[in-house]
ZANUKE-394711 format. One record per residue (C-alpha): z, x, y; residue in one letter. Coordinates in steps of 0.2 Angstrom, whole numbers, plus 2048, in hexadecimal, padded with zeros to 3 digits. Layout:
% residues N
+-----+-----+-----+---------+
:  zz :  xx :  yy : residuo :
+-----+-----+-----+---------+
:   Z :   X :   Y :       a :
...
+-----+-----+-----+---------+
END
This chain:
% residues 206
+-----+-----+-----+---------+
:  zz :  xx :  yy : residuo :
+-----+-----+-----+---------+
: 7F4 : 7BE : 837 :       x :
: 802 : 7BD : 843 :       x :
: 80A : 7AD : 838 :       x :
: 80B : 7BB : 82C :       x :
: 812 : 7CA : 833 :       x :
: 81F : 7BE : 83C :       x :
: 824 : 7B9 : 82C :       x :
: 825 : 7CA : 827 :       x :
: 82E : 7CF : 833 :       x :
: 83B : 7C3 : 832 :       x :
: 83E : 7C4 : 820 :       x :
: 842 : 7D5 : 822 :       x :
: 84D : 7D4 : 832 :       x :
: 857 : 7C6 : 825 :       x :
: 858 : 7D5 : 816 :       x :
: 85B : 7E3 : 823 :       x :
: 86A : 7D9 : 829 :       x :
: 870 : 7DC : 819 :       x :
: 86E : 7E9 : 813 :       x :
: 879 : 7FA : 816 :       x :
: 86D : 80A : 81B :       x :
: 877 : 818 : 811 :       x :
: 879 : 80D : 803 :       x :
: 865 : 808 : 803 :       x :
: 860 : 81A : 806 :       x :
: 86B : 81F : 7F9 :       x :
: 863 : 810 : 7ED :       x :
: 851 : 817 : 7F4 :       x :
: 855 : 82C : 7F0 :       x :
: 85B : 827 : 7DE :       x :
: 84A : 81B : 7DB :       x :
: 83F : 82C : 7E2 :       x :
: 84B : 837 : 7D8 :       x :
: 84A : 82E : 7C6 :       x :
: 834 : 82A : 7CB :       x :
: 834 : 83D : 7CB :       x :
: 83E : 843 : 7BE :       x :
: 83C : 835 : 7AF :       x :
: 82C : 82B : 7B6 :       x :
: 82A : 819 : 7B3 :       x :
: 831 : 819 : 7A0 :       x :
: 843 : 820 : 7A7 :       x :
: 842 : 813 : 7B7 :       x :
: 84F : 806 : 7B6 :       x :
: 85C : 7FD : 7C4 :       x :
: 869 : 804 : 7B8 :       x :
: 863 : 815 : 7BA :       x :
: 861 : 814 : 7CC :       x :
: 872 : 80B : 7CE :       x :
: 879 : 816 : 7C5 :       x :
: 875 : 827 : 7D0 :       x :
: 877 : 820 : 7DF :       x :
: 887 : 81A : 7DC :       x :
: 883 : 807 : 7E1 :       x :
: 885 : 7F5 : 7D6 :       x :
: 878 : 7F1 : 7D0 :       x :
: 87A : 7DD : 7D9 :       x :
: 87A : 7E7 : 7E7 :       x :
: 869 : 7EF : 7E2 :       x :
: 863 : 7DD : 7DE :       x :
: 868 : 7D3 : 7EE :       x :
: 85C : 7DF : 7F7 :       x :
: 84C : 7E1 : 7EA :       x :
: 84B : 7D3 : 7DD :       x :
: 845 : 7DE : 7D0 :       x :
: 840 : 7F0 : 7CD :       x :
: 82E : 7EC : 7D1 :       x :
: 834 : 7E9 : 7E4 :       x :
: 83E : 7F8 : 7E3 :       x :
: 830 : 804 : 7DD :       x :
: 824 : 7FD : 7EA :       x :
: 830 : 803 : 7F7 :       x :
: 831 : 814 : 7EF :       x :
: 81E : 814 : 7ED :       x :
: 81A : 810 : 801 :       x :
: 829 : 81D : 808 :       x :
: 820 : 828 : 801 :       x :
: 80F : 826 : 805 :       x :
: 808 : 832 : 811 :       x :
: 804 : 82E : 823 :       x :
: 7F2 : 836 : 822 :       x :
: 7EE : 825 : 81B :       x :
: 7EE : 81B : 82A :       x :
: 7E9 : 827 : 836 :       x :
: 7DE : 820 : 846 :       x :
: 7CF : 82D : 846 :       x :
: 7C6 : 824 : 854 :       x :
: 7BA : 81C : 848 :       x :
: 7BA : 80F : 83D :       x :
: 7B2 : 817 : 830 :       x :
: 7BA : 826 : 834 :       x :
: 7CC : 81D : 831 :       x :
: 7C5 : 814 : 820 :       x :
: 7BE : 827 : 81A :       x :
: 7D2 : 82E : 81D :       x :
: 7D8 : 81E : 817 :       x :
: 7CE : 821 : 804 :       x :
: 7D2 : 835 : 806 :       x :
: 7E6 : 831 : 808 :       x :
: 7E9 : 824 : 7FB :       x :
: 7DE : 82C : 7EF :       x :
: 7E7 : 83E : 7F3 :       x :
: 7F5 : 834 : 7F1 :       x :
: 7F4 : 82C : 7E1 :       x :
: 7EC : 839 : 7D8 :       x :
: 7F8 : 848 : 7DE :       x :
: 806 : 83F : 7DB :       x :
: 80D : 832 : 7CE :       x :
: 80A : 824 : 7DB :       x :
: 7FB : 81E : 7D2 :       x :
: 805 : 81D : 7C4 :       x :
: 811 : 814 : 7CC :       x :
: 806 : 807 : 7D3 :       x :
: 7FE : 803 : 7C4 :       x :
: 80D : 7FD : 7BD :       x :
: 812 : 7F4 : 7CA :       x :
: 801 : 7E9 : 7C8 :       x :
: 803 : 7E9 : 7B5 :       x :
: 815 : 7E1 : 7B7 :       x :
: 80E : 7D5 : 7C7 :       x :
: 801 : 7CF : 7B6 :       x :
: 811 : 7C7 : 7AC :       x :
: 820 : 7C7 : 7B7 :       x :
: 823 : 7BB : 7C6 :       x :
: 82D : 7C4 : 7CE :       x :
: 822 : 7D3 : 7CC :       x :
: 814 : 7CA : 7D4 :       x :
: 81C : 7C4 : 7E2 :       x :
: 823 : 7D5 : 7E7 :       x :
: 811 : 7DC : 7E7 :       x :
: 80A : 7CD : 7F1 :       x :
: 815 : 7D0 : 7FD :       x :
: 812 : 7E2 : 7FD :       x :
: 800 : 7DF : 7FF :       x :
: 803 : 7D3 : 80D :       x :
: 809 : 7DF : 817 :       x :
: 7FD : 7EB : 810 :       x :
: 7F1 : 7E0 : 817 :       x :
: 7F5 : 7DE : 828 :       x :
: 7F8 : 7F2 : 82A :       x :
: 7E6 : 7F6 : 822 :       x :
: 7E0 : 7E9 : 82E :       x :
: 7E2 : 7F4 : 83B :       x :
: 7D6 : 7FF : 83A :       x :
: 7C9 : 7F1 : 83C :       x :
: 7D3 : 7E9 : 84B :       x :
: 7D3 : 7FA : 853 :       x :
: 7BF : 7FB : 84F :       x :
: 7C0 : 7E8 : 858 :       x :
: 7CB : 7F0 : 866 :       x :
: 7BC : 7FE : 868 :       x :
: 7AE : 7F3 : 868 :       x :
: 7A6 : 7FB : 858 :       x :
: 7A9 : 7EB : 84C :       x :
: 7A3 : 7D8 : 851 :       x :
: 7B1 : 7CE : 859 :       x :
: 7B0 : 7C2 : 84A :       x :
: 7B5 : 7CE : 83E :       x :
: 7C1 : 7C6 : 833 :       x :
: 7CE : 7D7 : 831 :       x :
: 7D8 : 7D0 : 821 :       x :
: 7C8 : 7CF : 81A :       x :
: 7C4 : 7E0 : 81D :       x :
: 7D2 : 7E6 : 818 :       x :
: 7D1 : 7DC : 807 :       x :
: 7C1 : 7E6 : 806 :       x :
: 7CB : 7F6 : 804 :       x :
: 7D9 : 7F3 : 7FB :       x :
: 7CD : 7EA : 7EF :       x :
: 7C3 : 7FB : 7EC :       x :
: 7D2 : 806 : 7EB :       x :
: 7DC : 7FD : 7DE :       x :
: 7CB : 7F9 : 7D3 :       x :
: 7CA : 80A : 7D2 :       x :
: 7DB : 810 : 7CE :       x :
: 7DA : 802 : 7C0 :       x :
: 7CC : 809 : 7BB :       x :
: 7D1 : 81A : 7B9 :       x :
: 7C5 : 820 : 7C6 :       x :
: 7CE : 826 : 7D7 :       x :
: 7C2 : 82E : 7DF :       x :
: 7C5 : 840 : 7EA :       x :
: 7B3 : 843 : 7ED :       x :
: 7B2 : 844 : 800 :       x :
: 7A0 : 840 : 800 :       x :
: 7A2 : 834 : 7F5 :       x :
: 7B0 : 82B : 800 :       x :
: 7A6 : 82F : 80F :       x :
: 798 : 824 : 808 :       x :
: 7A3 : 816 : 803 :       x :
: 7AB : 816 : 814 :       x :
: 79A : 815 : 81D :       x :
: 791 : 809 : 811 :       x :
: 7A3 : 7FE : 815 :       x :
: 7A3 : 7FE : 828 :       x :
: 791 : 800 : 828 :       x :
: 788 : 7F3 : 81A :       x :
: 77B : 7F1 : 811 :       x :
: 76E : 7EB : 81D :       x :
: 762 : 7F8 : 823 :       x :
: 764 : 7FC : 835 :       x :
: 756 : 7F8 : 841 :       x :
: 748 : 804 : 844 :       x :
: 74C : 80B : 851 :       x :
: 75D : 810 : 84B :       x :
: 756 : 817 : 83C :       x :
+-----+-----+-----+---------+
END
């Protein structure tokens, strides 16, 4: 996992160096501007281009395509709730689910990530922009089981990237599916039956 952030890190550190902060939050405001006034359909590196006042080469030397751009719009504006350290495994799964799902379906971020998994389906480029997001994505979901690791409430052996393909595996089967779920029983349950299993507990924890 370190192999991983490191390069992550360092690709980012090699953009960054490039890259001119009032021209990328320019380039960033105009993405968030057009996502909300014309939704995907109206979404094009000539639009954004266009209103921020920036060449579109310019736009392509630091996202490779709009899919990149739009998943850097997508995670600005994710809230914070959805990584919040509650003390608890389950308790940081359970706001995890309630976040995103608030998220996707009070806003047009679900909307927005659908497409970008549709386009990952027939574009390379696409696909790799999404990998890498979820790389990333990854490690940061990880988290909460290292921190459950840290506390002593999960096995040392437990293989975090697994876990946190787990969750990321349940959240955008449902949002493909058109079922986002905003229940909080219902996401209490998943989050307990996640950290918790299948297997019944001994007796005397019963």
């Amino acid at each position: 996992m370190s192999e991983l952030t490191d390069d992550i890190d360092d690709r980012r550190r090699s953009i960054g160096a490039r890259r001119n902060p009032e021209t990328e939050e320019a380039i960033l405001e105009a993405a968030e501007a057009i996502m909300a006034e014309q939704g995907i359909a109206g979404f094009s590196i000539e639009a954004v281009a266009k209103r921020a006042r920036a060449g579109k080469p310019t736009i392509y030397k630091w996202w490779p395509g709009k899919t990149a751009l739009l998943l850097d719009v997508y995670h600005r504006q994710k809230p914070a709730n959805v990584h919040m350290d509650t003390g608890s495994v389950e308790g940081d799964v359970f706001a995890f689910l309630t976040g995103v799902f608030a998220h996707w379906g009070d806003t047009g971020a679900g909307q927005v990530f659908r497409f970008v998994i549709a386009e990952a389906q027939r574009d390379q480029a696409a696909a790799a922009s999404l990998a890498d997001y979820a790389a990333e994505r990854r490690i940061q979901s990880g988290q909460i089981f290292r921190r459950g690791i840290d506390r002593g409430e999960l096995a040392k052996d437990v293989d975090v990237g697994l876990c946190a393909d787990i969750l990321a595996g349940f959240i955008w089967q449902r949002l493909l599916t058109g079922r986002i779920e905003r229940d909080p029983a219902q996401l209490r349950q998943v989050a307990r039956q996640m950290v918790r299993g299948l297997l019944t507990p001994p007796l005397g924890e019963r």
